[in-house]
Structure formats: structure tokens, C-alpha cells
C-alpha positions as CSV (number, residue, x, y, z in Angstrom):
1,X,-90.4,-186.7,66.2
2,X,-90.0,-190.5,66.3
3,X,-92.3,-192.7,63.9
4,X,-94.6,-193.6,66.9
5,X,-94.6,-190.2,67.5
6,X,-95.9,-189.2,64.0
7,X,-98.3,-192.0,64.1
8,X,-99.9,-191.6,66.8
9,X,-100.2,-187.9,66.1
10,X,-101.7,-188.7,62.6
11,X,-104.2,-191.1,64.5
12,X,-105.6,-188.9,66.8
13,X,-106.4,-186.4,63.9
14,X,-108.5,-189.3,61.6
15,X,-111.7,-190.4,63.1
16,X,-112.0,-193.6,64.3
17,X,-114.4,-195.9,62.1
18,X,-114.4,-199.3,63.4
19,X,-112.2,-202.5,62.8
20,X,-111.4,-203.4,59.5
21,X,-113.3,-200.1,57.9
22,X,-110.9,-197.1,56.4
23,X,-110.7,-194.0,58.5
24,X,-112.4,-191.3,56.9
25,X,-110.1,-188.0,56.5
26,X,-111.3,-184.2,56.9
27,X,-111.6,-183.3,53.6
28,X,-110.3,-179.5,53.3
29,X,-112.6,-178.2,51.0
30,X,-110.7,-177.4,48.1
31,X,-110.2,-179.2,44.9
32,X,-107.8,-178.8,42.0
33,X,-107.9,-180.0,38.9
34,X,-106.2,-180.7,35.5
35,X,-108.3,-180.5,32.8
36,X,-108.1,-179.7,28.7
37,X,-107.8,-176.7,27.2
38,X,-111.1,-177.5,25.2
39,X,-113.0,-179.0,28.4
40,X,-111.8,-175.1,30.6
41,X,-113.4,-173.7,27.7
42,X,-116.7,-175.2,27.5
43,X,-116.9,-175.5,31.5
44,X,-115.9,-171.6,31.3
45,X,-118.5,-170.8,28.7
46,X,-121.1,-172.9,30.8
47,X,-120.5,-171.0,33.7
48,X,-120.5,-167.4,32.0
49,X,-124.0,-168.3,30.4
50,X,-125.8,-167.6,33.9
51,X,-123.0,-164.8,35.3
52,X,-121.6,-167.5,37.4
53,X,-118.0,-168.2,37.5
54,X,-116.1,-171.1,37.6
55,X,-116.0,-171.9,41.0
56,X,-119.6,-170.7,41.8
57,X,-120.9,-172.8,38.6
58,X,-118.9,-176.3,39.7
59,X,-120.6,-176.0,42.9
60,X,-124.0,-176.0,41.6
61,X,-122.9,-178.4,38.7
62,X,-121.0,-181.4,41.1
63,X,-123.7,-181.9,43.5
64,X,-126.3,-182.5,40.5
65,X,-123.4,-184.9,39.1
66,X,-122.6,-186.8,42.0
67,X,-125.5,-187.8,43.4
């Protein structure tokens, strides 16, 4: 695949926002990151306290954060 190709394939998968604006990309869903060994800890132990785990208590916890 040539560089137009790839481009053009790229574009028609980002959604057009206007001139001069950033395209906003599908976001998959999914989120890794790097964190401590104190921080996994305490975000562990914040999640066990109501029988949540880690994934089920950072979606509760990052909307409240975010905004």
C-alpha cells in the first residue's frame, strides 16, 4: 500500500471535525497504566473495601475525577 493509500485509508476511519479543528479518534475502550507499587496498593485496597475490583472500582472512581 502506497502512502496515499494509507492516508486516505487512515482518513476515512477518523471523523471529520471541521477546518483547522483535530480529528477526534474512536477511543477503544481500554486503558493501561503504569503506576507505583505503593499507589496499586492503596488503589487495590480502595477497591477491595466495597468487593469491587480494580477494574470495576476505576470505573466508578474516573468519572467522579474527571468531571
Amino acid at each position: 500500500m502506497n502512502w496515499q493509500k494509507a492516508l486516505s485509508s487512515r482518513r476515512s476511519k477518523v471523523p471529520f471535525t471541521g477546518i483547522g479543528k483535530k480529528p477526534q479518534r474512536p477511543y477503544p475502550g481500554k486503558m493501561i497504566s503504569r503506576l507505583s507499587p505503593e499507589l496499586c496498593r492503596k488503589a487495590a485496597l480502595a477497591a477491595d473495601l466495597p468487593g469491587k475490583n480494580l477494574n470495576q472500582w476505576a470505573k466508578a472512581a474516573l468519572p467522579r475525577v474527571s468531571g
